[in-house]
C-alpha positions as CSV (number, residue, x, y, z in Angstrom):
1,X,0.0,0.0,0.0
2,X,1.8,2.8,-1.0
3,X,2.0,6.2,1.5
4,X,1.4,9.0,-1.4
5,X,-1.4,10.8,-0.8
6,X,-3.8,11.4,-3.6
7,X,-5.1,15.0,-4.1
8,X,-8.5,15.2,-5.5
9,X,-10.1,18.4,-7.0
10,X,-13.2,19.3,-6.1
11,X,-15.3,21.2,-8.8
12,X,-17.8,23.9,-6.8
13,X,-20.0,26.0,-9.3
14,X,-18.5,29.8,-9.7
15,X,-20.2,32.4,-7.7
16,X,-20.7,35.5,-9.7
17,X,-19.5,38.9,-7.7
18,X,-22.4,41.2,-6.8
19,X,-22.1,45.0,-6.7
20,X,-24.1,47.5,-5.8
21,X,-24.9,50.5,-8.1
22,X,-26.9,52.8,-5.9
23,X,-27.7,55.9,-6.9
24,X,-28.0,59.1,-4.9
25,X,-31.1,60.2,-4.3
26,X,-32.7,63.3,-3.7
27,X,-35.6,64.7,-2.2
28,X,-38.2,66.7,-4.4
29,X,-37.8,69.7,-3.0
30,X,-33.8,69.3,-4.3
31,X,-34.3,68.6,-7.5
32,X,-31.8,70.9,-9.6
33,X,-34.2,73.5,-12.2
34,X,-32.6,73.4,-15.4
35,X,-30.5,75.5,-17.3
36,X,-32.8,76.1,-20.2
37,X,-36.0,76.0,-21.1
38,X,-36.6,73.1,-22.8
39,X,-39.7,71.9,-25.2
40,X,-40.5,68.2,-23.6
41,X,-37.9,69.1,-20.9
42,X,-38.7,66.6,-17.6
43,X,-38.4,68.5,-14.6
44,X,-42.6,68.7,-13.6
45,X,-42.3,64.8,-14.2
46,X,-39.6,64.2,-12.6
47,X,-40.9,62.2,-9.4
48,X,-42.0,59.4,-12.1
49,X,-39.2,59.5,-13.9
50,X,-37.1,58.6,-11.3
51,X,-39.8,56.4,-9.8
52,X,-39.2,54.0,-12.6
53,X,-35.5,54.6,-13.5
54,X,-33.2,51.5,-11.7
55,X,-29.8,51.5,-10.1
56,X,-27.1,51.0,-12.1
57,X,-23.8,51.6,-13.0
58,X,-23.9,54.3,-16.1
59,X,-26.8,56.3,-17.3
60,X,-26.9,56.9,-20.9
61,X,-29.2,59.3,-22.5
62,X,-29.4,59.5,-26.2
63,X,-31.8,62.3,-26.0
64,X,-30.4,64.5,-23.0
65,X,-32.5,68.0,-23.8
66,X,-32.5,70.0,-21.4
67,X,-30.6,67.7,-18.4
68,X,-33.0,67.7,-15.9
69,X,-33.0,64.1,-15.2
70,X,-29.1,63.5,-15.0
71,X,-28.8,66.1,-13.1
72,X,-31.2,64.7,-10.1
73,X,-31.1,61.0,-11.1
74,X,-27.6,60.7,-9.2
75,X,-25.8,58.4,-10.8
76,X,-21.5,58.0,-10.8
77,X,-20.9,57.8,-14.6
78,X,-22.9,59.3,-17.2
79,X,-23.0,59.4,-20.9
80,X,-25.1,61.9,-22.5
81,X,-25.8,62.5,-26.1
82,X,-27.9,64.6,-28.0
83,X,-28.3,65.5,-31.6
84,X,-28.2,69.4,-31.3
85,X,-24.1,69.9,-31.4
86,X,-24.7,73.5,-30.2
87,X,-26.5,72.1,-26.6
88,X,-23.2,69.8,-26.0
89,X,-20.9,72.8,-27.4
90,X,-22.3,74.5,-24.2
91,X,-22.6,72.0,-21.5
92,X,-19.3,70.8,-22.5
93,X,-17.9,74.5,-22.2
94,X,-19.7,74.9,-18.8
95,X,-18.1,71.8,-17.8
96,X,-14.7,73.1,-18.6
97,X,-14.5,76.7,-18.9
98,X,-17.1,77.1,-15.3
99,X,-17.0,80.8,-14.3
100,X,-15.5,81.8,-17.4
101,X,-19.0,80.9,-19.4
102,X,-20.8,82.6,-16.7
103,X,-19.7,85.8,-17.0
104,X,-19.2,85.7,-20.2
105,X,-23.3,84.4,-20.5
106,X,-24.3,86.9,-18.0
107,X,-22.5,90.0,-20.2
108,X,-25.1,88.9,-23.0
109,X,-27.9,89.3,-21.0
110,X,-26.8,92.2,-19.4
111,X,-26.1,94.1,-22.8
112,X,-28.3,92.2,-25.4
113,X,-31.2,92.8,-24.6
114,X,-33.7,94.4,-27.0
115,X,-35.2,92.4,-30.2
116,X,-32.0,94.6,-32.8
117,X,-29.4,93.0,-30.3
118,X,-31.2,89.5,-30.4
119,X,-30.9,89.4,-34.4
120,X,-27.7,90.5,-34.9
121,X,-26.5,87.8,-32.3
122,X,-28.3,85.2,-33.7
123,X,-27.2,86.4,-37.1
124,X,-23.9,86.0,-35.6
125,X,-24.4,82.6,-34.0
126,X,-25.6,81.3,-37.4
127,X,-22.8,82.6,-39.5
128,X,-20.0,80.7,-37.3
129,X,-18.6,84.1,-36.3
130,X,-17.7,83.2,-32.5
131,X,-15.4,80.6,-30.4
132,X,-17.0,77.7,-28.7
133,X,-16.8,79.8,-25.7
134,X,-18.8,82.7,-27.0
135,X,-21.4,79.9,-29.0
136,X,-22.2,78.7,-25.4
137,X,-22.8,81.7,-24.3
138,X,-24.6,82.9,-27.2
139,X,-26.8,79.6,-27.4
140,X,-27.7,80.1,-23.7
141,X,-28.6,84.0,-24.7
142,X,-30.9,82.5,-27.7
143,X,-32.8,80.0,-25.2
144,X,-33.6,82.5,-22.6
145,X,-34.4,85.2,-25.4
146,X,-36.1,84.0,-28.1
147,X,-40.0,83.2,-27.7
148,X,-41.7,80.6,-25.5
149,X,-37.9,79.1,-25.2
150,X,-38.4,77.4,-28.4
151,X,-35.4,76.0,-29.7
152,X,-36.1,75.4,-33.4
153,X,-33.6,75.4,-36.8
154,X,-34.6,75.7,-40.2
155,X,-33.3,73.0,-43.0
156,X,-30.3,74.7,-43.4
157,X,-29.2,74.2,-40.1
158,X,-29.9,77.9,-39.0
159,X,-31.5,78.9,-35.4
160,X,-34.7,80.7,-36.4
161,X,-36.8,81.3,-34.0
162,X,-37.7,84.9,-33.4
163,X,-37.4,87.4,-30.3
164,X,-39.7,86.8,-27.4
165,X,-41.0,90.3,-25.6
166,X,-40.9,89.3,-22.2
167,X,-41.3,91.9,-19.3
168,X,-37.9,90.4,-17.8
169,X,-35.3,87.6,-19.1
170,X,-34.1,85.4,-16.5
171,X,-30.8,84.5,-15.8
172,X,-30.1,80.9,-14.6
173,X,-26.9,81.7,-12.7
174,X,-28.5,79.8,-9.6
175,X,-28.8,76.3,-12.1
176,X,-25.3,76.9,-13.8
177,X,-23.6,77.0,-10.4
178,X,-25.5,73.7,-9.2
179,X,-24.8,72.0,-12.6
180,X,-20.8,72.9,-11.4
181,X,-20.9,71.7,-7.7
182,X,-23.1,68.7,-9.0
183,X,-20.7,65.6,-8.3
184,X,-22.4,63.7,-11.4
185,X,-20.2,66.0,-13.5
186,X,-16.7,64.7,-12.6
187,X,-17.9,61.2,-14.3
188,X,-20.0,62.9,-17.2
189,X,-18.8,62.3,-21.1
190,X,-21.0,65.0,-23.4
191,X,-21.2,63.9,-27.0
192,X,-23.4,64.9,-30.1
193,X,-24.5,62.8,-32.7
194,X,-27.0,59.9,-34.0
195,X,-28.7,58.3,-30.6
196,X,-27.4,55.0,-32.0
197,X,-23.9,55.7,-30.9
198,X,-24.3,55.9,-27.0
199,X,-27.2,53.0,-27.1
200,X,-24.6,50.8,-29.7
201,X,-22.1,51.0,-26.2
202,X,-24.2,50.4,-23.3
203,X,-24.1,46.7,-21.6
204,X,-24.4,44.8,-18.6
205,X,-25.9,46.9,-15.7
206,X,-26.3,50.3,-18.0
207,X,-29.2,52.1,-17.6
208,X,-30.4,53.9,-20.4
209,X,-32.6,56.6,-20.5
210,X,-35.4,57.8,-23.6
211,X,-36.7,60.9,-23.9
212,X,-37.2,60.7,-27.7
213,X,-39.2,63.3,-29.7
214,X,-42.5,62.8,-29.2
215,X,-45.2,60.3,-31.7
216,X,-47.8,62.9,-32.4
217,X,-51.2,62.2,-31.8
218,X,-53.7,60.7,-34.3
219,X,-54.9,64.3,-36.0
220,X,-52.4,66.5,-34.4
221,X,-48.6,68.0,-34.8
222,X,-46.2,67.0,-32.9
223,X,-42.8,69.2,-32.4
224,X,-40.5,67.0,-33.5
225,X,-38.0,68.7,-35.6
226,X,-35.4,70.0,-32.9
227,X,-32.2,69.9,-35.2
228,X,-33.9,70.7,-38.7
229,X,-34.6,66.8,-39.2
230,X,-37.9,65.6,-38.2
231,X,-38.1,62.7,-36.0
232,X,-40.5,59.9,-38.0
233,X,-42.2,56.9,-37.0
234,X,-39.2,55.2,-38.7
235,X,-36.6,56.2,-36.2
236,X,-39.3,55.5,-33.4
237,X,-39.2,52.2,-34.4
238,X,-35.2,52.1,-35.0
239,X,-35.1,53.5,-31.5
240,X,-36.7,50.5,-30.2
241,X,-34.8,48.0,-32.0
242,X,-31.3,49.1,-31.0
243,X,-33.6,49.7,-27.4
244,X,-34.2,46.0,-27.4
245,X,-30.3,45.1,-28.6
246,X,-29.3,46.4,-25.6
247,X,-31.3,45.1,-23.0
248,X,-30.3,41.4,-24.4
249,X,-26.8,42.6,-23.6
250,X,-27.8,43.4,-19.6
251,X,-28.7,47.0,-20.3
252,X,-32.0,48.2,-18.5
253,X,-33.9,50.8,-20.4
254,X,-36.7,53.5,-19.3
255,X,-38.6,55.6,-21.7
256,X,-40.6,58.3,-22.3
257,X,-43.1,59.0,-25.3
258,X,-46.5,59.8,-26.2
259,X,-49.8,57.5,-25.6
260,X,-50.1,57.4,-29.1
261,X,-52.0,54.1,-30.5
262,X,-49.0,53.4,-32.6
263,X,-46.4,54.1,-29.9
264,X,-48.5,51.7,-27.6
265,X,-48.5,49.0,-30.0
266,X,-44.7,49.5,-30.8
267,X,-43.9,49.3,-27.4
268,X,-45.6,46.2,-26.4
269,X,-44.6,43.9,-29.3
270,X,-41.3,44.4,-27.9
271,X,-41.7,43.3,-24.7
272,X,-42.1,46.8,-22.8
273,X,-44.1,47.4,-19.6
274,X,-46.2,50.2,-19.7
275,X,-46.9,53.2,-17.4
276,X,-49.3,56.2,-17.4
277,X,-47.2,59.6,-16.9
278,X,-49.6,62.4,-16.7
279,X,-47.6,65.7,-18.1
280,X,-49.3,69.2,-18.4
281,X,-48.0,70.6,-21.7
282,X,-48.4,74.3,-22.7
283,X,-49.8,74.4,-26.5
284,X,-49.0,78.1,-26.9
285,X,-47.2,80.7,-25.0
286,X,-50.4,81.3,-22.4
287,X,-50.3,79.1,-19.1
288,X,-54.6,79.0,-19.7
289,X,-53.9,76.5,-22.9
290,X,-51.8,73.6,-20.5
291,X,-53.7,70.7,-21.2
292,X,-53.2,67.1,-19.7
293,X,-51.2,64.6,-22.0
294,X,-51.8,61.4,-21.4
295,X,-47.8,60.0,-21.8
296,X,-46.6,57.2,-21.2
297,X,-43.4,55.8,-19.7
298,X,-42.4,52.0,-20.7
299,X,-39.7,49.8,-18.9
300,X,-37.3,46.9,-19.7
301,X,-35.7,46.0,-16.9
């Protein structure tokens, strides 16, 4: 009998590492306002949104606008795109240049402020004529200045909306100097471009975030031509696709649309869940024309 000991391996299954991606969440009255005023911006629905939205390690937003739900969502790592390039010119400015966009921003308001000054700094902003520093701060200008804070191009690429008389034009320095002390921003990427590049990326534990142009109505029109391109029922359905690509890959995905009977339909075939998310939406510049939209908000998680 011989005195060797014989080793034998024992096979036990492999236990897969947990982590936990909490995010950091705020109370309603802290939500950060946002920069700009916004067409479809999220801020009054805001409690749902983040009702809805999981925990996870990186948001994405293909459709950032105007920021309200990164900003209060309060996750580490962010990657936000949208198609406008002169939006991420200036939240990639304020990220980098801080102070020096403020002042700069608040000079424009301060000396800009009549409807001869407006065209001949839009004029300006259209030709090319500035730096990206002076583009922020003339695209922030535009927003706050132009009427009912529509943001709006024509086909040739061309801000064209026209000057709004208000009694007063308000200055957000209060929301530029949260957006800097914001700890989200340290571990934010900005980019511009087709929403397929950031959904293309995300992957296990992403959490991606849809606030697409909205599916008009049957019998109505819908704003959805924010860059000059209008946003069709094909690229709703393209969205959704890529949407779908990446939750097989271990992505989570929320969004946002209209209750449209197409929408609904598109959503479900595709395994969404569906949520109502009553919005009040202004149809004209006068608060008494708000009406109740019956949105929806659709989950796959």
């Amino acid at each position: 009998m011989s005195n060797s000991q014989t080793c034998i391996a024992i096979n036990r299954p492999a236990v897969k590492a947990t982590i936990s991606y909490m995010r950091a969440i705020r109370a309603q009255e802290e939500y950060e306002r946002p920069i700009f005023k916004w067409v479809g911006g999220k801020f009054s629905e805001l409690p749902t949104v983040l009702e809805h939205l999981p925990h996870g390690k990186r948001l994405i937003e293909p459709f950032v606008g105007g920021g309200s739900v990164f900003t209060n969502a309060g996750f580490r790592h962010n990657l936000l795109n949208d198609i406008n390039s002169d939006l991420i010119n200036f939240y990639q400015t304020l990220q980098r240049e801080g102070h020096s966009l403020i002042t700069l921003a608040y000079r424009f308001f301060q000396n800009y402020n009549n409807v001869d000054a407006y065209l001949d700094v839009r004029e300006a902003f259209n030709r090319g004529k500035y730096d990206q520093l002076h583009h922020a701060a003339a695209f922030l200008y535009l927003n706050r200045h132009c009427f009912n804070g529509l943001t709006r191009y024509n086909k040739n690429g061309e801000f064209n909306v026209g000057y709004g008389k208000y009694k007063s034009h308000y200055f957000p320095h209060t929301e530029m100097e949260a957006f800097l002390a914001n700890d989200v921003i340290k571990n934010t990427s900005f980019v511009s471009g087709d929403f397929a590049g950031v959904i293309e990326s995300a992957g296990e534990d992403d959490v991606i975030f849809c606030d697409p142009p909205y599916e008009p109505l049957p019998d109505t029109e819908g704003f959805t031509s924010y860059s000059g391109n209008s946003f069709r029922f094909d690229e709703q359905k393209r969205l959704v696709s890529l949407l779908v690509e990446a939750h097989q890959r271990g992505a989570k995905v929320v969004i946002t649309n209209s209750g449209a009977p197409k929408i609904r339909e598109l959503y479900e075939e595709n395994g969404f869940k569906l949520y109502p998310m009553p919005a009040r939406r202004s149809v004209s510049c006068k608060a008494s024309t708000r009406i109740v939209a019956n949105d929806i908000i659709a989950t796959l998680k």
